[in-house]
NUNUPA-476555 format. One record per residue (C-alpha): residue number from 0; residue in one letter; x, y, z. Coordinates in nm, 2 decimals. Example, Ala and Ser with C-alpha at 12.3 -4.5 7.8 and 13.67 -1.06 7.14 Angstrom:
% residues 2
+-----+------+--------+--------+--------+
:  nr : rest :      u :      v :      w :
+-----+------+--------+--------+--------+
:   0 :    A :   1.23 :  -0.45 :   0.78 :
:   1 :    S :   1.37 :  -0.11 :   0.71 :
+-----+------+--------+--------+--------+
***
This chain:
% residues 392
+-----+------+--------+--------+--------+
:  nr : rest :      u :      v :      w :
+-----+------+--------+--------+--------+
:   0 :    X :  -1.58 :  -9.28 :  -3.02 :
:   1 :    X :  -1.34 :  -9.58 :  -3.10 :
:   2 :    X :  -1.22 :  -9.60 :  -3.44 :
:   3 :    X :  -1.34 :  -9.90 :  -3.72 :
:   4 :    X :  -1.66 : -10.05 :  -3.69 :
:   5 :    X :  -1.85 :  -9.99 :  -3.36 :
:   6 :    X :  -2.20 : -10.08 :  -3.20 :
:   7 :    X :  -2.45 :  -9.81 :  -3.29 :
:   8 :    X :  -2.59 :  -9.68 :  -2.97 :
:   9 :    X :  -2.95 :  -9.73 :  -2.81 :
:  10 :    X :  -3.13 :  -9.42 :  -2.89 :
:  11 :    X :  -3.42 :  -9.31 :  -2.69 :
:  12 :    X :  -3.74 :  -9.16 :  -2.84 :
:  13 :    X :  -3.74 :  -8.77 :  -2.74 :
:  14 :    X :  -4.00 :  -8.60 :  -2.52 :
:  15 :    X :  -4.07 :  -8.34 :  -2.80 :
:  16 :    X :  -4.15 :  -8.54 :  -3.14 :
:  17 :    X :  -4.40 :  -8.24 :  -3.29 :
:  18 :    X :  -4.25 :  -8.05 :  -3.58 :
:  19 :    X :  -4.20 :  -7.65 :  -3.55 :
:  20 :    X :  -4.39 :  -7.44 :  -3.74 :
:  21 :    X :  -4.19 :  -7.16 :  -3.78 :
:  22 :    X :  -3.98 :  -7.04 :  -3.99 :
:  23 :    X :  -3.67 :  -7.11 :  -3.92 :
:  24 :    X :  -3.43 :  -6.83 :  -4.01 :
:  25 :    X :  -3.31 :  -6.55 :  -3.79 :
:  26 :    X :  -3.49 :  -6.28 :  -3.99 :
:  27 :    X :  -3.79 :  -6.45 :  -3.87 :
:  28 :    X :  -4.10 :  -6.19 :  -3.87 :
:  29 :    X :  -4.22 :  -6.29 :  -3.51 :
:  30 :    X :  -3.95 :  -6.34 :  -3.24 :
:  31 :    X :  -3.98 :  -6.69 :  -3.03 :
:  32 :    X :  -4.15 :  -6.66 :  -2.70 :
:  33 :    X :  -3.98 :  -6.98 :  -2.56 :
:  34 :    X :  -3.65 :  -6.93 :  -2.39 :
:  35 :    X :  -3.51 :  -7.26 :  -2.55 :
:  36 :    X :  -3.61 :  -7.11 :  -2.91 :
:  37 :    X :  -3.44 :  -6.82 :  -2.82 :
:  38 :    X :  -3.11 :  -6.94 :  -2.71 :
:  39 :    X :  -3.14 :  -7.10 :  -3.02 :
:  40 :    X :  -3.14 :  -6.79 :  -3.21 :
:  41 :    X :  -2.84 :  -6.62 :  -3.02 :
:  42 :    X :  -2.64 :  -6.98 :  -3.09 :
:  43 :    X :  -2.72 :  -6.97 :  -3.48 :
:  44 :    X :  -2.63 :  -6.57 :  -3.44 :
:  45 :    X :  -2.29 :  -6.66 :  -3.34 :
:  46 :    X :  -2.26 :  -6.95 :  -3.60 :
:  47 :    X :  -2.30 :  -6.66 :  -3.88 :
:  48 :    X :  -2.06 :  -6.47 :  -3.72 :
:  49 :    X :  -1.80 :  -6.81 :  -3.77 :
:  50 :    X :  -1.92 :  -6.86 :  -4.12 :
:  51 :    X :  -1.85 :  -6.50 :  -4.21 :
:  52 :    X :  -1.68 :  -6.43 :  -4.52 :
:  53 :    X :  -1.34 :  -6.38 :  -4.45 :
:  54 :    X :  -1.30 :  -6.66 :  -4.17 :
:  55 :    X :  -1.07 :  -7.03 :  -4.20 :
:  56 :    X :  -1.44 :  -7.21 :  -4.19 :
:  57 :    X :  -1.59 :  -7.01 :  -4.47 :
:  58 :    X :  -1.27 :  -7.04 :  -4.67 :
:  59 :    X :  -1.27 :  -7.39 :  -4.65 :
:  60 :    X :  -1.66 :  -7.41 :  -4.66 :
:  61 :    X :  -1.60 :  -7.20 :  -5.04 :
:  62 :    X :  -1.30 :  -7.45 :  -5.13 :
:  63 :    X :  -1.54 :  -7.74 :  -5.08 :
:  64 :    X :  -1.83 :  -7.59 :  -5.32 :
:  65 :    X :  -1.57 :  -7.47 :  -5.58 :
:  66 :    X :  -1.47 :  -7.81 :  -5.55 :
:  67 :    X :  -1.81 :  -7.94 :  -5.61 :
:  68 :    X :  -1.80 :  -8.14 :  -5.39 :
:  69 :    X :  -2.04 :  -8.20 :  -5.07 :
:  70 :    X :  -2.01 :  -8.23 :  -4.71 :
:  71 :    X :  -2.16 :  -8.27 :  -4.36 :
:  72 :    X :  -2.00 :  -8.08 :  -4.05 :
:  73 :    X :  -2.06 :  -8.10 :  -3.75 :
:  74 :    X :  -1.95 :  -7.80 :  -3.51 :
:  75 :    X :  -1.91 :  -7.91 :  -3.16 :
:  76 :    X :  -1.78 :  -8.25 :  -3.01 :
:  77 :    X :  -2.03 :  -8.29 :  -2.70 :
:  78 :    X :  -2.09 :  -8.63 :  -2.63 :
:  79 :    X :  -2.42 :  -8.62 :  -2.75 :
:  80 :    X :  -2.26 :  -8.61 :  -3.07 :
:  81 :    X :  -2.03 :  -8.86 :  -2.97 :
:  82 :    X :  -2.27 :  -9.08 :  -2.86 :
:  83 :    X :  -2.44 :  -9.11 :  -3.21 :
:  84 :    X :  -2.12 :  -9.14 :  -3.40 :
:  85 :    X :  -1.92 :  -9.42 :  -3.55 :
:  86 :    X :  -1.67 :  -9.52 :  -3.75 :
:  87 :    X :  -1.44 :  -9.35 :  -3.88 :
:  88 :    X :  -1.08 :  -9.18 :  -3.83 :
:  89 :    X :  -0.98 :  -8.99 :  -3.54 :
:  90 :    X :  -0.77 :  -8.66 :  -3.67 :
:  91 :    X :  -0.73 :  -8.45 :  -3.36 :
:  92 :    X :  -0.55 :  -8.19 :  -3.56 :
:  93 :    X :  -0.51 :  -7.81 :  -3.58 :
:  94 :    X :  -0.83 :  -7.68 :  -3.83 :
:  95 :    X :  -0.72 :  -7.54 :  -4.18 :
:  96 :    X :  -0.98 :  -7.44 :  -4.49 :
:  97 :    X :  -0.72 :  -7.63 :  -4.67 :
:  98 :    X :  -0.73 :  -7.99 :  -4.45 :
:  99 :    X :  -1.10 :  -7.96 :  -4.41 :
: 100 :    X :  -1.14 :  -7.93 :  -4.83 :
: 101 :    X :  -0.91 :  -8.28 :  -4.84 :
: 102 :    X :  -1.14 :  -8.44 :  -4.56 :
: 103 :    X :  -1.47 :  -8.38 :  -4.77 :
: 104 :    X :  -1.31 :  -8.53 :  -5.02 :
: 105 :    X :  -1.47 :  -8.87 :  -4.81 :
: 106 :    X :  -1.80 :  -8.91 :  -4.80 :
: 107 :    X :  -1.90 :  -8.94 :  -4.38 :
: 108 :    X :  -1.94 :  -8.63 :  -4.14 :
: 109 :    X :  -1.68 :  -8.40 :  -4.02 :
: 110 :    X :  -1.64 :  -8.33 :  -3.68 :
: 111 :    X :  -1.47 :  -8.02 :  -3.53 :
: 112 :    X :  -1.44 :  -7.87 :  -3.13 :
: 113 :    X :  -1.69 :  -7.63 :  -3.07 :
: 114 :    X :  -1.47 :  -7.34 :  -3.14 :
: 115 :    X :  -1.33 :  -7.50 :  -3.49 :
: 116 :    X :  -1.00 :  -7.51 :  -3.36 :
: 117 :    X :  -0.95 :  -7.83 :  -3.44 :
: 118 :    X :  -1.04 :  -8.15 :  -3.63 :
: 119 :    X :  -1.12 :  -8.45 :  -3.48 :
: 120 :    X :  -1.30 :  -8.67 :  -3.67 :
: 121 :    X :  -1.35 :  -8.75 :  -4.03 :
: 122 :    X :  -1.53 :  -8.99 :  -4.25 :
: 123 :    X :  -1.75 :  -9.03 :  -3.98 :
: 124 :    X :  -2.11 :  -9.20 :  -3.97 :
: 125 :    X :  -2.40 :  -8.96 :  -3.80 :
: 126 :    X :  -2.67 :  -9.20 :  -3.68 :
: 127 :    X :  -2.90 :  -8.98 :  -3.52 :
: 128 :    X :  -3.27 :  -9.06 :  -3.35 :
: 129 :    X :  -3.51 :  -9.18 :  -3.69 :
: 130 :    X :  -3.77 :  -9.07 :  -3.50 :
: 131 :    X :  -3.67 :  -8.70 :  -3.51 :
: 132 :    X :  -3.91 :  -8.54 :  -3.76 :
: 133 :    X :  -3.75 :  -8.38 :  -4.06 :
: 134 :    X :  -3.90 :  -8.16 :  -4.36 :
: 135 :    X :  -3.55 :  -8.23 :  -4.54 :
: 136 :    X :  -3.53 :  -8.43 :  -4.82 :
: 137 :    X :  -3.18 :  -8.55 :  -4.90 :
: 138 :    X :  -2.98 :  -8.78 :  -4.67 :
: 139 :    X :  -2.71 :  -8.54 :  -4.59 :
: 140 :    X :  -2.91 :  -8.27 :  -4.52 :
: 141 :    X :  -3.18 :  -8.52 :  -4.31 :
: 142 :    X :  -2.93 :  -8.67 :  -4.09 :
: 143 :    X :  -2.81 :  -8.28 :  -4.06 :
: 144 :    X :  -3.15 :  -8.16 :  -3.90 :
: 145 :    X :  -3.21 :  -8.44 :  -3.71 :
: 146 :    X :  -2.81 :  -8.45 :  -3.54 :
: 147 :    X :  -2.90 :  -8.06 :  -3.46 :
: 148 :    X :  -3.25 :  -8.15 :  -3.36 :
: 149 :    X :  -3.09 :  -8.42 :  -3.09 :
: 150 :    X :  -2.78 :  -8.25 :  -3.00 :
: 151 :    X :  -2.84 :  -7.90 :  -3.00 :
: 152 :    X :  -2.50 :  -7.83 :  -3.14 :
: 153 :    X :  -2.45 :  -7.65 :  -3.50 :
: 154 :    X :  -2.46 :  -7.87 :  -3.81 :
: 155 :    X :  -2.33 :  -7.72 :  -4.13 :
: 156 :    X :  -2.49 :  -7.95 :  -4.50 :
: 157 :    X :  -2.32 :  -7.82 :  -4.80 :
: 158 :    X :  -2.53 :  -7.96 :  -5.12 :
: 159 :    X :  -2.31 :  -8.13 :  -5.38 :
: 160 :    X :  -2.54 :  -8.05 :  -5.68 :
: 161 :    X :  -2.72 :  -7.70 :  -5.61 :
: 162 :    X :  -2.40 :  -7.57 :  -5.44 :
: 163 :    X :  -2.60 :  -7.44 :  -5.12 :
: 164 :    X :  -2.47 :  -7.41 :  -4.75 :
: 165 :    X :  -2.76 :  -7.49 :  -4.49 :
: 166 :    X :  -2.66 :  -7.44 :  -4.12 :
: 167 :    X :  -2.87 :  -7.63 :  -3.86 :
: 168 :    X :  -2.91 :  -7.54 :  -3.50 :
: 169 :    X :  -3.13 :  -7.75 :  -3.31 :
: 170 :    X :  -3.44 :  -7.71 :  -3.43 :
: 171 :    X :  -3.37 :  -7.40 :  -3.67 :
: 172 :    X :  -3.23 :  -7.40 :  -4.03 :
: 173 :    X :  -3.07 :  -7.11 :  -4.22 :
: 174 :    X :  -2.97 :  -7.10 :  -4.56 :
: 175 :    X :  -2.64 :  -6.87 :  -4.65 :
: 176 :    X :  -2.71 :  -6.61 :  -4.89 :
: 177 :    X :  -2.50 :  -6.48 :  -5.21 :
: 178 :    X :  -2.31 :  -6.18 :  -5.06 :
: 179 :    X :  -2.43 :  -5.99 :  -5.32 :
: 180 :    X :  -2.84 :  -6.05 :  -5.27 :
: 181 :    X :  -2.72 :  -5.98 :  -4.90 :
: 182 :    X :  -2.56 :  -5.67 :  -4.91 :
: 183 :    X :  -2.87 :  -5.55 :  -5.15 :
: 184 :    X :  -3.15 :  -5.63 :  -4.88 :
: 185 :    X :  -2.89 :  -5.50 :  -4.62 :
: 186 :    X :  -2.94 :  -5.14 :  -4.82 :
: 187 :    X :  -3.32 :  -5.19 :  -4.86 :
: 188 :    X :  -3.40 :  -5.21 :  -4.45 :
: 189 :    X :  -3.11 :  -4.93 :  -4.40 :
: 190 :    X :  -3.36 :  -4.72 :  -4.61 :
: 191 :    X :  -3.66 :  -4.85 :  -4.41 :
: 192 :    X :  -3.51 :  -4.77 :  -4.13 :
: 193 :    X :  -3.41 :  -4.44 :  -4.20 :
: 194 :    X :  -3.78 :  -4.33 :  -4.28 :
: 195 :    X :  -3.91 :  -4.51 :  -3.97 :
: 196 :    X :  -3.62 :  -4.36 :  -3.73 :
: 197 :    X :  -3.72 :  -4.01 :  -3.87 :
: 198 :    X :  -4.09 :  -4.09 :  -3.77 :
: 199 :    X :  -4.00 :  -4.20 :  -3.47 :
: 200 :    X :  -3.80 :  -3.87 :  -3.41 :
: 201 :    X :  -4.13 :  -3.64 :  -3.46 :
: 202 :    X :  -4.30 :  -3.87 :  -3.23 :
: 203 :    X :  -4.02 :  -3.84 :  -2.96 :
: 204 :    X :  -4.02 :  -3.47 :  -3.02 :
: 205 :    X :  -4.43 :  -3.42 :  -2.99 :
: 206 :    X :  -4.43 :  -3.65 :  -2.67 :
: 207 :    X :  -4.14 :  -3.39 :  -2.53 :
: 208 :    X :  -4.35 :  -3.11 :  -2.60 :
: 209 :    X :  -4.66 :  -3.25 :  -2.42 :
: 210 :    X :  -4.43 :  -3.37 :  -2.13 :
: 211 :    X :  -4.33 :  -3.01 :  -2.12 :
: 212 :    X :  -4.72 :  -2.91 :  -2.12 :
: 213 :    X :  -4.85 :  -3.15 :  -1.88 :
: 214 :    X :  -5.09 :  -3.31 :  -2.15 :
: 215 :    X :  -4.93 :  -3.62 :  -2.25 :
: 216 :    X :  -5.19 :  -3.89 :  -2.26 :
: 217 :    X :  -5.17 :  -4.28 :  -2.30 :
: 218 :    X :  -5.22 :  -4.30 :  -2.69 :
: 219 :    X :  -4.89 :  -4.08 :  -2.73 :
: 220 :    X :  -4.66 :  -4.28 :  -2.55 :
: 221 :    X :  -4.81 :  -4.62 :  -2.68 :
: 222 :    X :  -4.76 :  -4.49 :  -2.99 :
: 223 :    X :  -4.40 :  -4.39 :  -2.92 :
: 224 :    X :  -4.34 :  -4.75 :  -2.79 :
: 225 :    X :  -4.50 :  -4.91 :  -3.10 :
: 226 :    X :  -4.25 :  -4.71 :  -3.31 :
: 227 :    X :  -3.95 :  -4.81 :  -3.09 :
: 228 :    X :  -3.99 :  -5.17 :  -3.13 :
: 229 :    X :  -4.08 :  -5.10 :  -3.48 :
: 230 :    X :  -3.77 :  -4.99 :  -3.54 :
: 231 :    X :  -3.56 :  -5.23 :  -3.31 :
: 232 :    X :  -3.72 :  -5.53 :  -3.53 :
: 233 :    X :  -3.57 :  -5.36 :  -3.81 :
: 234 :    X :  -3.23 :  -5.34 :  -3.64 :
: 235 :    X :  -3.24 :  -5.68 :  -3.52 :
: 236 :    X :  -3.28 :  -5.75 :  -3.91 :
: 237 :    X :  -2.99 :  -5.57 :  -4.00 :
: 238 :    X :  -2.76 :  -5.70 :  -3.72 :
: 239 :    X :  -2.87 :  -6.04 :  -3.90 :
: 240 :    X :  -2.73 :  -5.98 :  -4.22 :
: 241 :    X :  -2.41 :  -5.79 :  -4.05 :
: 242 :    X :  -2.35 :  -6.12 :  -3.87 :
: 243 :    X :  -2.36 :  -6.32 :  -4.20 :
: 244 :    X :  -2.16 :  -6.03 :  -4.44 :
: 245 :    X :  -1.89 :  -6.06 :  -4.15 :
: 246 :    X :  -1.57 :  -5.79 :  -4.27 :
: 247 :    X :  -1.84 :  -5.70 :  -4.61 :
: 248 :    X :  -2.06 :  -5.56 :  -4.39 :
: 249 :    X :  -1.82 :  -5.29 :  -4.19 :
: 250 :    X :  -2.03 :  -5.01 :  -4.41 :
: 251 :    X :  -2.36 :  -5.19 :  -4.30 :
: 252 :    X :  -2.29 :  -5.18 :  -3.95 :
: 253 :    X :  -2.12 :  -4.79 :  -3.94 :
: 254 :    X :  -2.45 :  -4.69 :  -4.11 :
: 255 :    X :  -2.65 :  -4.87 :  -3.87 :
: 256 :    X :  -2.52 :  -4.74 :  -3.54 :
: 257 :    X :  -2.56 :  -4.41 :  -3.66 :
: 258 :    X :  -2.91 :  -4.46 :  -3.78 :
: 259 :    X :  -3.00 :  -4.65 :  -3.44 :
: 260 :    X :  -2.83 :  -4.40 :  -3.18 :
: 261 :    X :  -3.02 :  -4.44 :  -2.83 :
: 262 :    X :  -3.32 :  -4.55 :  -2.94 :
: 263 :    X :  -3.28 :  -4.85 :  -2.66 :
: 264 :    X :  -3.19 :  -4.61 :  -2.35 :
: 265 :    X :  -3.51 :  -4.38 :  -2.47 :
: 266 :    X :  -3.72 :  -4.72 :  -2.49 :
: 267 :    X :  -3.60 :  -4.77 :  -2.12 :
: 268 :    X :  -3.68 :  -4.44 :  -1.99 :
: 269 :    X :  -4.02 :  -4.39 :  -2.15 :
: 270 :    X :  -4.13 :  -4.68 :  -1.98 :
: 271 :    X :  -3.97 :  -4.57 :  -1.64 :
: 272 :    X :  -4.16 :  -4.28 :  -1.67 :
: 273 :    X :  -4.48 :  -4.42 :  -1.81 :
: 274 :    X :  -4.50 :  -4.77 :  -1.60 :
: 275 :    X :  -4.78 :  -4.76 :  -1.42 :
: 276 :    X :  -4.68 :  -5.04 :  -1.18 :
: 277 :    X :  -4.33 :  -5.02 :  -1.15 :
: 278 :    X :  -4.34 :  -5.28 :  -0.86 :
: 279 :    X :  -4.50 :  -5.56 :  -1.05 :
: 280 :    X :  -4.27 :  -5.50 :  -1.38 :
: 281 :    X :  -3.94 :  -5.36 :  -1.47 :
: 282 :    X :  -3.88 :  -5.17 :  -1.76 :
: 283 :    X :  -3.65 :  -5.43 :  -1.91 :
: 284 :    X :  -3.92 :  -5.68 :  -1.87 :
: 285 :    X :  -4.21 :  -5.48 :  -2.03 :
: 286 :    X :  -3.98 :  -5.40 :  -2.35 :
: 287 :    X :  -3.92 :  -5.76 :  -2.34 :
: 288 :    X :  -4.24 :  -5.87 :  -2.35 :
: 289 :    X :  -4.33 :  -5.64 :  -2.64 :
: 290 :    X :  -4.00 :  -5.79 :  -2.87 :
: 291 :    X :  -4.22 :  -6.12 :  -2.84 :
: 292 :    X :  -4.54 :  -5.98 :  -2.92 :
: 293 :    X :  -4.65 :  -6.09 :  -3.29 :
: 294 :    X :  -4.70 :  -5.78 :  -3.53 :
: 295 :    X :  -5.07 :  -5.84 :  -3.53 :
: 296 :    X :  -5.02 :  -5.76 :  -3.13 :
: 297 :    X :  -4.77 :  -5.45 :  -3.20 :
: 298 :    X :  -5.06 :  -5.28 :  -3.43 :
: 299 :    X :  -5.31 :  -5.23 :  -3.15 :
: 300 :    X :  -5.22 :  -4.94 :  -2.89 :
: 301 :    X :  -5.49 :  -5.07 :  -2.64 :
: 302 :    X :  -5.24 :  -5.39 :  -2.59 :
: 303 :    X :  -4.95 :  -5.19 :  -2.53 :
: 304 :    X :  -5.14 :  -4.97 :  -2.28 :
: 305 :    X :  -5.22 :  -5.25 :  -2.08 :
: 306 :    X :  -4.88 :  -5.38 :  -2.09 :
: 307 :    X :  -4.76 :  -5.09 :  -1.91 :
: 308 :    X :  -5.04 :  -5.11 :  -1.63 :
: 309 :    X :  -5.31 :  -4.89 :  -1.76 :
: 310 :    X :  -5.58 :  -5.23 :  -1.86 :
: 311 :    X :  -5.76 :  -5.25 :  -2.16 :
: 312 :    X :  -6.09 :  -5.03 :  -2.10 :
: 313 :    X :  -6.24 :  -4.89 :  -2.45 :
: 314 :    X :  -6.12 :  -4.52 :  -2.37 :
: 315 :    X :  -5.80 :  -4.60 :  -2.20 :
: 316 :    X :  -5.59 :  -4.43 :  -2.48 :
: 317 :    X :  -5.73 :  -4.09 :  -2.39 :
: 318 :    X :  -5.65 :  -4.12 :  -2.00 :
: 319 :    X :  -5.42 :  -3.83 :  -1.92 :
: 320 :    X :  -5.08 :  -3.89 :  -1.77 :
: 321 :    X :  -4.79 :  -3.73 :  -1.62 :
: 322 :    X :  -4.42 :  -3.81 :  -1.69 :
: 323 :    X :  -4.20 :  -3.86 :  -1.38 :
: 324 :    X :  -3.92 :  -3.71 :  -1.57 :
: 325 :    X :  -3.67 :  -3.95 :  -1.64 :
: 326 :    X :  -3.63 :  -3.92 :  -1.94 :
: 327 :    X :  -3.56 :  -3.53 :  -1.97 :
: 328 :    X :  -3.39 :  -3.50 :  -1.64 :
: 329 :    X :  -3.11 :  -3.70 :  -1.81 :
: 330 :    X :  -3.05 :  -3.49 :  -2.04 :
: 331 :    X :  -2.92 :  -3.20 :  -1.78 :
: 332 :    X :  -2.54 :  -3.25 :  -1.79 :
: 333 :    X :  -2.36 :  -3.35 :  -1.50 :
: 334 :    X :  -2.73 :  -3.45 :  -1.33 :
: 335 :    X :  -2.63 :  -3.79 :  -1.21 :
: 336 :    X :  -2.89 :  -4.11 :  -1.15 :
: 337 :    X :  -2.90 :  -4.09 :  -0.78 :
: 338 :    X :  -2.98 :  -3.70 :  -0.78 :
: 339 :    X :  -3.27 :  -3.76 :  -1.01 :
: 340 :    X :  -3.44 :  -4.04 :  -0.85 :
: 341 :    X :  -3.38 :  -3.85 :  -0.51 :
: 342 :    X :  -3.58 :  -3.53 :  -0.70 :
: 343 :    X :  -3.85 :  -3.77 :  -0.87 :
: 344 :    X :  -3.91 :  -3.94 :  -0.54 :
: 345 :    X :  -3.93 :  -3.58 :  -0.34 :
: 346 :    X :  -4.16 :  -3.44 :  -0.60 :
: 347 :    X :  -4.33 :  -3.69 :  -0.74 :
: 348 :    X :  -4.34 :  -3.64 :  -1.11 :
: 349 :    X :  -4.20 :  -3.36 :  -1.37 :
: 350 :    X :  -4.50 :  -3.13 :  -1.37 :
: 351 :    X :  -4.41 :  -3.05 :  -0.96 :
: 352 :    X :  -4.04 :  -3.09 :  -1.10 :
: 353 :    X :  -4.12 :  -2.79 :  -1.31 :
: 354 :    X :  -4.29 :  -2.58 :  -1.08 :
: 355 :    X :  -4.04 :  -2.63 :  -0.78 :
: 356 :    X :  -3.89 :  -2.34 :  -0.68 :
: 357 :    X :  -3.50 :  -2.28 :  -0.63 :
: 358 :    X :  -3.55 :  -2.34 :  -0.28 :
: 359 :    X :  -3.80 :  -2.63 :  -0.29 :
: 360 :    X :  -3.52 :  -2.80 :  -0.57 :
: 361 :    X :  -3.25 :  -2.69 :  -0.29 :
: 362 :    X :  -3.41 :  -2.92 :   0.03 :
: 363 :    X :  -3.38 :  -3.25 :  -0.16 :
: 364 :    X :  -3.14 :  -3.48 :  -0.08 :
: 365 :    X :  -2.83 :  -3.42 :  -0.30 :
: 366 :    X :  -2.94 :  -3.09 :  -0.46 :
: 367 :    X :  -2.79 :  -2.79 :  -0.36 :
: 368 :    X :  -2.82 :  -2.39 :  -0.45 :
: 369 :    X :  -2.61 :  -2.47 :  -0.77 :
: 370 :    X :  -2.71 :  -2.81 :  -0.88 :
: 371 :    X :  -3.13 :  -2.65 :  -0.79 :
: 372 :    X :  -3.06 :  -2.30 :  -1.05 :
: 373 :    X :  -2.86 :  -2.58 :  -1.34 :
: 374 :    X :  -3.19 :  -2.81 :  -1.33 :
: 375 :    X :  -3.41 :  -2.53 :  -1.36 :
: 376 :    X :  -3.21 :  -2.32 :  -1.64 :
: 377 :    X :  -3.13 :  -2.70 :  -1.80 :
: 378 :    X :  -3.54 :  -2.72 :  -1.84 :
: 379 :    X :  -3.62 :  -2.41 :  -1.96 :
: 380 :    X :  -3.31 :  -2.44 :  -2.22 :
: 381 :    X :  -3.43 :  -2.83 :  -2.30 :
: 382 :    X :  -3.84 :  -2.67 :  -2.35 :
: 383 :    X :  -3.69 :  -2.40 :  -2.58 :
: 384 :    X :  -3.49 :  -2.64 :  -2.76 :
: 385 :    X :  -3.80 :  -2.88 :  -2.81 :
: 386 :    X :  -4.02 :  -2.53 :  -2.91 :
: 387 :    X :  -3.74 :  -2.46 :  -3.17 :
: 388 :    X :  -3.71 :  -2.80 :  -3.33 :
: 389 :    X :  -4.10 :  -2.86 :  -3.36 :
: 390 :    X :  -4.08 :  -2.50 :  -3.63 :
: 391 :    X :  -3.83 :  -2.62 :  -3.79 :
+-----+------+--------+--------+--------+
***
């Protein structure tokens, strides 16, 4: 980009010209199913987590709106943002809250690295595709979306007369919250997700004690599923608003990890147990595909049944099943991976697991006398254990 007037580039007319219908914020109800969305999520993620209170962009962000003023940032100097800018002065200078409140002082486009390590342009005309659509308004915040729409990099529109900070990233917008409205919803889903996580606990529990029986049948463990991702939508909610409270939300996130513990490792293992063709799906897959499922989707068992191989027949959620031990078996210290898939593929599932004798246990591969008498006192301790919780 030269500096002083320049020829505005030839702009082409984009391959996607249909508007999104989503909405676009990352506490979005249904998570996108195409890849691009996605990536588009994790990118406006980690713009929250650089406009976090607390960091040399938000400071200077604040300065500008104390300042009443206005502004249009752009974060990230690719030369597709290049490409539609002109004019201007070239800075190239280390980035400071302070010499970013002096450059809004003019009216064009900021332009900082990728990183906001540096300035490089200022006073800068955007002049992105027309074509792009845009539900915006205001010129600032039009020429915003569309620059984010074309360039895929993050666009930050602070408005001059209602004071609000809207960050674009390609075809996404997000609003910034007051800290204080934040840190109250933050609370709100913490609760929510304590009652659900203590639900899911009782489900986890019953589906242990039926494992234990031998009478474990498809609706328990589509139920136990639908929790899980129940609960990991709420998490994923919370990490949201952690990413945007930045050093305010230390509390938030404490809270959180201790509210979430393992829940994705149990997710993992349910399936690996329950996945009734393990050759056609992993288990990282199949919990991926249920992330992406709509909530309608999420509500009916017979979906998430057939998701882990067991179709969609009217009485499929009373078809017995057997658990092939996963799960429990890691919860035998000092058991290790290898041992336990040797045992699963020797016996088959945790039923024969549970019957084995010492000396059955002893002829798989990596089991010995000691390691066969641990599993088989580590099960009977684990089945009491499960007994004792459910009276409580």
């Amino acid at each position: 980009m030269k500096e002083g007037k320049a020829k505005a580039p030839k702009l082409e007319k984009p391959k996607d010209e249909a508007p999104r219908e989503e909405s676009l914020t990352v506490q979005r109800e249904e998570p996108g199913e195409d890849p691009e969305w996605e990536d588009h999520e994790l990118k406006l993620a980690r713009a929250l987590r650089l406009m976090a209170p607390g960091t040399a962009l938000r400071d200077g962000i604040d300065n500008i709106l104390r300042g009443k003023m206005g502004a249009l940032i752009v974060v990230g100097d690719s030369p597709a943002v290049l490409e539609i800018s002109e004019g201007g002065f070239k800075i190239d200078c280390e980035f400071t809250s302070a010499s970013l409140y002096e450059l809004a002082k003019m009216d064009g486009a900021i332009i900082l690295t990728r990183d906001y390590r540096r300035i490089l342009y200022a006073n800068t005309q955007l002049i992105p595709n027309p074509e792009l659509p845009s539900l915006e308004t205001g010129i600032r915040h039009r020429t915003a979306e569309r620059v984010a729409r074309q360039t895929g990099e993050l666009v930050v529109a602070i408005s001059q007369r209602r004071g609000l900070i809207s960050l674009f990233q390609g075809p996404m917008k997000y609003l910034l919250q007051d800290m204080g409205l934040l840190l109250v919803k933050a609370n709100q889903a913490l609760q929510t997700l304590e009652k659900h996580r203590l639900v899911l606990d009782k489900d986890l529990l019953n589906l242990s004690a039926l494992e234990f029986e031998d009478l474990v049948t498809v609706f328990e463990v589509a139920r136990v599923l639908q929790r899980i991702e129940l609960v990991s939508r709420i998490v994923r909610e919370v990490r949201g608003y952690i990413n945007e409270l930045g050093m305010e939300g230390r509390l938030v996130h404490m809270q959180l990890q201790e509210l979430m513990g393992n829940i994705e490792e149990e997710a993992q293992r349910i399936v690996q147990d329950y996945n009734a063709r393990p050759n056609e799906k992993t288990p990282q897959e199949i919990i991926q595909q249920l992330s992406r499922w709509s909530t309608e989707e999420m509500t009916d068992l017979v979906v998430i049944a057939r998701a882990l191989g067991y179709g969609a027949t009217p009485g499929v959620l009373d078809l017995p099943i057997s658990s092939k031990g996963y799960r429990l078996l890691q919860r035998i210290p000092r058991l290790p991976l290898p041992v336990i898939e040797n045992l699963i593929d020797a016996l088959g599932d945790l039923p024969r697991i549970l019957k084995a004798s010492i000396d059955e246990l002893d002829e798989v591969e990596g089991i010995g006398e000691v390691r066969a008498r641990a599993i088989k006192t580590g099960m009977k301790r684990l089945q009491e254990q499960v007994i004792l919780d459910q009276r409580m």
